[in-house]
N, C-alpha and C positions, 0 to 999 in steps of 0.2 A: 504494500500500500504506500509505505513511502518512496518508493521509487517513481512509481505514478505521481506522486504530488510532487518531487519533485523533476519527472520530465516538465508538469506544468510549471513548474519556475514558483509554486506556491507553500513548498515546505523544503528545506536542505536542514535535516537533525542536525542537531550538536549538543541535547542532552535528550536524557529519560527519566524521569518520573515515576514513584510508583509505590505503594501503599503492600503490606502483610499480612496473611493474617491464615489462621490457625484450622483446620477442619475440623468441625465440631463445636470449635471455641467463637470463633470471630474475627475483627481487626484487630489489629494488635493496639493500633495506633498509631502504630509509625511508618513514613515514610523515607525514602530513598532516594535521594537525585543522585546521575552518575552523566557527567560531561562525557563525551564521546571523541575517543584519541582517533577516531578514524570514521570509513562510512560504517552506518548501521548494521549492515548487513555482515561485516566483520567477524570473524569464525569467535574469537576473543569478547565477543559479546556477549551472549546465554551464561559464557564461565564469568564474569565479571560479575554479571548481577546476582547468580548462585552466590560469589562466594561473598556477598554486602549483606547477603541473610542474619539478622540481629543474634547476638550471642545468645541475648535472655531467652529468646526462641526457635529453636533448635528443629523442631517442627514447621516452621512456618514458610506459606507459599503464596509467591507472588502474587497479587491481585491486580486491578486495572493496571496500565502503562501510557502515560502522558508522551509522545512525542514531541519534544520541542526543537523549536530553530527559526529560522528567517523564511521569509518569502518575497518576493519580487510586486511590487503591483505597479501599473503606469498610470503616469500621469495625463491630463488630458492632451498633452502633444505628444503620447508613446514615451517619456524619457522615463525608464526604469528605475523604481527609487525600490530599497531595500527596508521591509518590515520584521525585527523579530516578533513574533508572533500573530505573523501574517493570517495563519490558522494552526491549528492545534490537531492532533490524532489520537485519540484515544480510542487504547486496544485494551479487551478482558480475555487472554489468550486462554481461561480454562475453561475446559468441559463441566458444564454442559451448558452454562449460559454465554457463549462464544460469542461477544458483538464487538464491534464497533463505531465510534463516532468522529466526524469531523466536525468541529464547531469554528466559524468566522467572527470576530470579533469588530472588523471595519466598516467603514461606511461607503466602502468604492463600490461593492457590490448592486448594488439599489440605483437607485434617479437622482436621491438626494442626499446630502450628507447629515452629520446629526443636527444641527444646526437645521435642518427642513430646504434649505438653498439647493435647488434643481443645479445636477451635475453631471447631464445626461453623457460629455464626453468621455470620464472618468467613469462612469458603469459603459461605457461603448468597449473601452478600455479591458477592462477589467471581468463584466460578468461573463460573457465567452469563456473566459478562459475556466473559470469555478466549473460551469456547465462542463465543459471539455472535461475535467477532472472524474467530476461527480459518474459522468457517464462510463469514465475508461476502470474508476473503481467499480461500480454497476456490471461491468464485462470481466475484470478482474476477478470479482469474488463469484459471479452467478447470479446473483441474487439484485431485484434492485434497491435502491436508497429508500429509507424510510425518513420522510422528513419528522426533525426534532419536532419540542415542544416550544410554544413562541416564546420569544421574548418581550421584556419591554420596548428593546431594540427592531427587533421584528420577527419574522417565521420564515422559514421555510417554503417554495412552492415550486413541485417538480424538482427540476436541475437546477433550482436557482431560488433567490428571494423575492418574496412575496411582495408587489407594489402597495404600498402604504394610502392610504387613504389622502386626496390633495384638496387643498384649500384655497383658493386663490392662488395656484399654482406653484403651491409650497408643501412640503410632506412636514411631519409632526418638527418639534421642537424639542428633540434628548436630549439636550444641556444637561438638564437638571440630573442627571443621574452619574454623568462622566466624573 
């Protein structure tokens, strides 16, 4: 999955994230960041996070995993500006509740930005390409995307985010939450 995100130029890892916990018992509590000496995909990976397994629990196995790193998004003349955490990857690699999630945090996606200011060259820009992702993970994995739950920010629709409701030719006003 992240190799897809990052042919689209929208995630390059350079760490991992990821929480413990106990079968039978629960979370432990504790969590785990490990910066990444190389790509992901790294054989020295899998042993790495094994051996960061907390002393006090000697049992315990890995739960969700936060992919992080940078993404690419453009501006409205194409000029490529770098975002870290352009989007996020979260993966729950055990059986039997096997998912994952992409979640976007920007406002290049949409028409407008949070501020409600129509930015239609900057999603001209930019939502193609999310689309482009979303579909080659949809072929990657089998299965298609189930779009999340909304946010304040917005939802989900199809390959892409959902147009917000316009007011005088202005979409909402998020300030207040940033």
């Amino acid at each position: 999955m992240s190799a897809v995100l990052r042919e689209h130029e929208l995630l390059v890892p350079d760490s991992l994230e990821w929480d413990w916990f106990v079968y039978g018992s629960g979370g432990t509590g504790l969590i785990t960041r490990m910066s990444l000496q190389g790509p992901i995909d790294d054989e020295d990976v899998p042993s790495r996070v094994e051996r960061s397994r907390p002393a006090g629990f000697p049992d315990a196995s890995v739960g969700s995993i936060l992919v992080m790193g940078a993404g690419t998004w453009l501006d409205a003349t194409g000029e490529k500006r770098g975002e870290h955490r352009l989007v996020e990857l979260t993966v729950a690699p055990d059986a039997p509740g096997i998912w994952a999630e992409l979640a976007v945090f920007h406002d290049i996606w949409g028409p407008f930005d949070f501020r409600g200011e129509p930015h239609p060259d900057i999603e001209r820009q930019n939502a193609p390409r999310l689309t482009a992702a979303l579909r080659s993970l949809d072929a990657l994995l089998g299965v298609p995307a189930e779009p999340g739950d909304p946010t304040y920010f917005g939802s989900a629709e199809g390959h892409g985010i959902k147009r917000p409701d316009v007011i005088d030719g202005r979409g909402p006003d998020l300030t207040d939450l940033l």
